[in-house]
N, CA, C and O of each residue as an XYZ file, in Angstrom:
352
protein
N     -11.422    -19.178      1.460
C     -11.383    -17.757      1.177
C     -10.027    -17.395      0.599
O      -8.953    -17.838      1.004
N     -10.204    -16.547     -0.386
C      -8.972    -15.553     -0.912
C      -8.305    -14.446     -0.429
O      -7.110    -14.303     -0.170
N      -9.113    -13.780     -0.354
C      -8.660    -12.530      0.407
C     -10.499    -11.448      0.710
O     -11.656    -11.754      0.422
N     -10.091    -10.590      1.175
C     -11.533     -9.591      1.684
C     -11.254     -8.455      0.548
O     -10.067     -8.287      0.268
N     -11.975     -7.857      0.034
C     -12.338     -6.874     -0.826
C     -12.759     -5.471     -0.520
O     -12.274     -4.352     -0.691
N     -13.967     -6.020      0.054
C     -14.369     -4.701      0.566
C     -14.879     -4.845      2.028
O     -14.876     -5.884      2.689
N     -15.377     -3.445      2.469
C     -16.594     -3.481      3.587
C     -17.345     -2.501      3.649
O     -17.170     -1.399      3.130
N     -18.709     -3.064      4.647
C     -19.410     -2.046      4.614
C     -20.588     -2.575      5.770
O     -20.950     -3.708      6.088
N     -21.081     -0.964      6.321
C     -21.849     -1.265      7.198
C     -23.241     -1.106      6.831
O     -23.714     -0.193      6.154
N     -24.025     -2.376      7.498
C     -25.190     -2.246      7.419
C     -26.083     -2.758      8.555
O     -25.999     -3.827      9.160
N     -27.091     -1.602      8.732
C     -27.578     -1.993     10.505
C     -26.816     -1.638     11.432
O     -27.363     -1.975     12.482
N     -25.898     -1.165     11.626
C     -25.108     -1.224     12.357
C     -23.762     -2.654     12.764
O     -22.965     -2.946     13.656
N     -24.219     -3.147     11.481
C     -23.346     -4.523     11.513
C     -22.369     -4.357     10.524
O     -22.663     -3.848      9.442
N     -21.049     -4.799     10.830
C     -19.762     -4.645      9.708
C     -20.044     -5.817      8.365
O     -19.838     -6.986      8.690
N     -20.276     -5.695      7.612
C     -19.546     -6.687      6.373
C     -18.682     -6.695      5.759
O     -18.193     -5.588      5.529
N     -18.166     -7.628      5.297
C     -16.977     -8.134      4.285
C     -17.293     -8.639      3.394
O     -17.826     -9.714      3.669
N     -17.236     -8.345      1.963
C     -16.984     -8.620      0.225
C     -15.938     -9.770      0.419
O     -14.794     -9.315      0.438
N     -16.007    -11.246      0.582
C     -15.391    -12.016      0.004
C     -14.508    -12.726     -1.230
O     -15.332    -13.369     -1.881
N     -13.504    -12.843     -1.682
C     -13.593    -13.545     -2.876
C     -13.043    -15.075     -2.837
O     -11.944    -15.247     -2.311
N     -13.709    -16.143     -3.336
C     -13.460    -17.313     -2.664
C     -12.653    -18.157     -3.670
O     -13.092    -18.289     -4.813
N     -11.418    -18.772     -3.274
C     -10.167    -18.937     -3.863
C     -11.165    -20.381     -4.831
O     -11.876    -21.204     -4.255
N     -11.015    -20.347     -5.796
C     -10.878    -21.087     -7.135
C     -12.197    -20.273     -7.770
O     -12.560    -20.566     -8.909
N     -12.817    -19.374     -7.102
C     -14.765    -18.412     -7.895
C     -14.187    -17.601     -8.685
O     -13.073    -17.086     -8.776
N     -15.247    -17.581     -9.294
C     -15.034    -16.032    -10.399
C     -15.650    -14.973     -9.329
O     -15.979    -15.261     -8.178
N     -15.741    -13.704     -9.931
C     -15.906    -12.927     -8.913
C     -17.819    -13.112     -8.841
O     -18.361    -12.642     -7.841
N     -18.418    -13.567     -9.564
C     -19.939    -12.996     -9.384
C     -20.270    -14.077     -8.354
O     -21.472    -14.178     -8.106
N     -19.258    -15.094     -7.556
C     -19.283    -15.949     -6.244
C     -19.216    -15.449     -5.015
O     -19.563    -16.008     -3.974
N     -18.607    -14.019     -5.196
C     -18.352    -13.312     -4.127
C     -19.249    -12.591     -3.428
O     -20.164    -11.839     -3.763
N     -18.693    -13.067     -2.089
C     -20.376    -13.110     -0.825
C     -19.801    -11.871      0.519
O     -18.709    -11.630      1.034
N     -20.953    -11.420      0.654
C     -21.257    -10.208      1.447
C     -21.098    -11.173      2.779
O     -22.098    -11.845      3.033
N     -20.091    -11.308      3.561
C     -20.119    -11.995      5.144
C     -19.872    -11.067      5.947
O     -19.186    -10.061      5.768
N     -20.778    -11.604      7.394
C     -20.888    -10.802      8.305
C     -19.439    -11.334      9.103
O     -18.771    -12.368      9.071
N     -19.353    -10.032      9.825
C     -17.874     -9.827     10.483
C     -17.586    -11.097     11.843
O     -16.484    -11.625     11.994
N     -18.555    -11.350     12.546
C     -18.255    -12.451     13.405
C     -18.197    -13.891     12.871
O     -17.685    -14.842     13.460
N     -18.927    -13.918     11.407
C     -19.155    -15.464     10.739
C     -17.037    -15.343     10.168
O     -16.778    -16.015      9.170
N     -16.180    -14.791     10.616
C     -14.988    -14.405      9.611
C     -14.024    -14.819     11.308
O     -12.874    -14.383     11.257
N     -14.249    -15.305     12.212
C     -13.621    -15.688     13.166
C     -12.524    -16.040     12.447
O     -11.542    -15.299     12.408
N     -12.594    -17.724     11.519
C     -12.041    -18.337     11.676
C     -10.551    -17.772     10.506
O      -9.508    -18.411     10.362
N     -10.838    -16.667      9.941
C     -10.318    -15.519      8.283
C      -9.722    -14.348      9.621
O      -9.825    -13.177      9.256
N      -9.280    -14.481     10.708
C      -8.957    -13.236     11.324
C      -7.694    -12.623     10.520
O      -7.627    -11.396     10.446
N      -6.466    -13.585      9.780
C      -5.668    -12.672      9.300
C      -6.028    -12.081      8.168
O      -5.526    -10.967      8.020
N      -6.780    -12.476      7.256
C      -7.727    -11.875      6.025
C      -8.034    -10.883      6.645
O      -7.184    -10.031      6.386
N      -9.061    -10.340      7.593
C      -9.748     -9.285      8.096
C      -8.717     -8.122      8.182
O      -8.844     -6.970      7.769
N      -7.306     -8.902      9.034
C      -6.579     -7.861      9.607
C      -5.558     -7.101      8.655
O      -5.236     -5.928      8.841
N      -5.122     -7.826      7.702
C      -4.977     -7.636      6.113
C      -5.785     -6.952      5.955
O      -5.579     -5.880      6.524
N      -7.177     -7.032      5.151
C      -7.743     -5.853      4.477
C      -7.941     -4.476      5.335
O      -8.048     -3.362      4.823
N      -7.973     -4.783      6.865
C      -7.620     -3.563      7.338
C      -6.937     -2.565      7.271
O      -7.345     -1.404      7.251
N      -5.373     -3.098      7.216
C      -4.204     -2.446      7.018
C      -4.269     -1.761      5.955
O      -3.897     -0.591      5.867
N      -4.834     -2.547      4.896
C      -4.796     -2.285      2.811
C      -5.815     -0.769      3.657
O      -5.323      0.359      3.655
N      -6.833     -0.979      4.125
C      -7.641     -0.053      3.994
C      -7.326      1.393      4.934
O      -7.707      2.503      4.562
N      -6.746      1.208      5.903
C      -6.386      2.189      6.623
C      -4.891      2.925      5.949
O      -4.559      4.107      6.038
N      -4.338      2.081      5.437
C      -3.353      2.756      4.384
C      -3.847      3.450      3.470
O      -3.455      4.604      3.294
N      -4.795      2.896      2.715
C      -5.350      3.963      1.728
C      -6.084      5.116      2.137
O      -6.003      6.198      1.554
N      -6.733      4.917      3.040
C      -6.834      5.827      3.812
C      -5.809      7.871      4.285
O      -5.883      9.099      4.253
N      -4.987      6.608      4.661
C      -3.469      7.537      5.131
C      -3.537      8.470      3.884
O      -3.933      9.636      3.880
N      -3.104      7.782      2.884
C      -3.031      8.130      1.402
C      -3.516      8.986      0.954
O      -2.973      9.982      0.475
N      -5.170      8.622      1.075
C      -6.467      9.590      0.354
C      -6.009     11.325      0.760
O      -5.917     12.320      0.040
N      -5.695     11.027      2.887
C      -5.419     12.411      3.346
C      -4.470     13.058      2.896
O      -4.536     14.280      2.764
N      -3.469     12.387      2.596
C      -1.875     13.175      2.608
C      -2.650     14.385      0.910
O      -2.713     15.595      0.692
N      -3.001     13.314      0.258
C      -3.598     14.153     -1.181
C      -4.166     15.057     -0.875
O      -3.671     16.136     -1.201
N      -5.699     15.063      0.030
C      -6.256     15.846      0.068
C      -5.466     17.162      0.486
O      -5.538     18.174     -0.210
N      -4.413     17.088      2.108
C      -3.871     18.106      2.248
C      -2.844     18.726      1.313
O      -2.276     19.772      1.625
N      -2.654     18.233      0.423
C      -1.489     18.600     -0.403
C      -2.370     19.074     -1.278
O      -1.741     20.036     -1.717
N      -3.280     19.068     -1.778
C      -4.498     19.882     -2.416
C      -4.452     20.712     -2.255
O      -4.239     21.624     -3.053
N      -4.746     20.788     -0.452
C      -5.731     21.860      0.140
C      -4.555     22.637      0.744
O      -4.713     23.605      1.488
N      -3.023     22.003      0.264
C      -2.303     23.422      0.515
C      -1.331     24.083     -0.577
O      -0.520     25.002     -0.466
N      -1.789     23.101     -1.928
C      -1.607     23.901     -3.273
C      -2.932     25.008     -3.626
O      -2.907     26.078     -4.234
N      -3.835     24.427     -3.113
C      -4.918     26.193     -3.291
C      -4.853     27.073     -2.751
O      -5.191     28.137     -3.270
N      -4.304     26.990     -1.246
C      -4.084     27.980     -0.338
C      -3.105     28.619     -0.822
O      -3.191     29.846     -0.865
N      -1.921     27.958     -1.312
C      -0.789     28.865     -1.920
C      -1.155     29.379     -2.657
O      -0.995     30.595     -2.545
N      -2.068     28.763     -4.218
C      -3.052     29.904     -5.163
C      -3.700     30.946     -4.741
O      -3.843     32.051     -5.264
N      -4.090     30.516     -3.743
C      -5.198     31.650     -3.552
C      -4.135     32.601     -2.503
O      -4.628     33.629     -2.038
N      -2.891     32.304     -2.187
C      -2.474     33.647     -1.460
C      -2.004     34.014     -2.239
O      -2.202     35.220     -2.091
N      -1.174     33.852     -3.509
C      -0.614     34.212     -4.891
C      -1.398     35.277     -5.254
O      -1.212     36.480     -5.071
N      -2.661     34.454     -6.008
C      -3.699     35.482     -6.585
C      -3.748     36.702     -5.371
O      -3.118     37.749     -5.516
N      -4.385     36.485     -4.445
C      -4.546     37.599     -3.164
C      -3.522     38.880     -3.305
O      -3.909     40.041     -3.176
N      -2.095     38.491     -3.602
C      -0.925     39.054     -3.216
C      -0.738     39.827     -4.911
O      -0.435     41.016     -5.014
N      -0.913     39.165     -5.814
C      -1.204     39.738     -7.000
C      -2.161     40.839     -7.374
O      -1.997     41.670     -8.268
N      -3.284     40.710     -6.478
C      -4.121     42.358     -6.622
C      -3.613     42.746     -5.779
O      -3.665     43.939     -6.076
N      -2.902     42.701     -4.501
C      -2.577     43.833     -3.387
C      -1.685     44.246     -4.573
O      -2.084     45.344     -4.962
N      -0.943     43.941     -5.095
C       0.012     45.057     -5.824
C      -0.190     45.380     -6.883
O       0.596     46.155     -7.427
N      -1.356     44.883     -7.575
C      -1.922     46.069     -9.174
C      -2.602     47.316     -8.265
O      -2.389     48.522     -8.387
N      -3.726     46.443     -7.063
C      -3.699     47.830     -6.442
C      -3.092     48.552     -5.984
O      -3.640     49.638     -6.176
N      -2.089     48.691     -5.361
C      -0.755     49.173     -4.798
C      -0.600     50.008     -6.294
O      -1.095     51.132     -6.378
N       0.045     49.457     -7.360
C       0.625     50.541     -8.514
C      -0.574     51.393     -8.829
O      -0.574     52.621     -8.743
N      -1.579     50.666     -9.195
C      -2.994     51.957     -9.159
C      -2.712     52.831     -8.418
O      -2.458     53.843     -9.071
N      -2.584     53.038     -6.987
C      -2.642     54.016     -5.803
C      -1.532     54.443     -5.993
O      -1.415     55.429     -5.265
N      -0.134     54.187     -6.861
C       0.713     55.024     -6.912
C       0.645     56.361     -8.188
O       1.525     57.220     -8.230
């Protein structure tokens, strides 16, 4: 083995996307998570890769979701005061 790629559950069973050191990729095999005993630092590797990206995905999302909130209190704060000069 090369390294783990992906995963995914099916049945309720974990898999791992293999890629197997000298294959091209269309060699690469869907293994189930207990047949990978003997690949435990591979596993624990693509974990890390994956729970990092993870980390990642969130920090974006909240930094999104607190560049709209600032838009949208902007905009908000922008009609309180056309209405405001209207009412004056």
């Amino acid at each position: 083995m090369e390294r783990i790629l992906n995963k995914i559950k099916v049945k309720g069973a974990e898999k791992y996307l293999v890629q197997w050191k000298g294959f091209m990729a269309e060699n690469d095999t869907w293994e189930k998570e207990e047949d990978l005993e003997n690949a435990k630092e591979l596993v624990d590797e693509f974990e890390g890769r994956l729970n990092a990206e993870v980390r990642q995905q969130e920090r974006k999302e909240y930094k999104r979701s607190e560049l709209l909130g600032n838009i949208w209190q902007g905009c908000c704060m922008d009609r309180t005061m056309e209405n405001s000069r209207q009412n004056i």
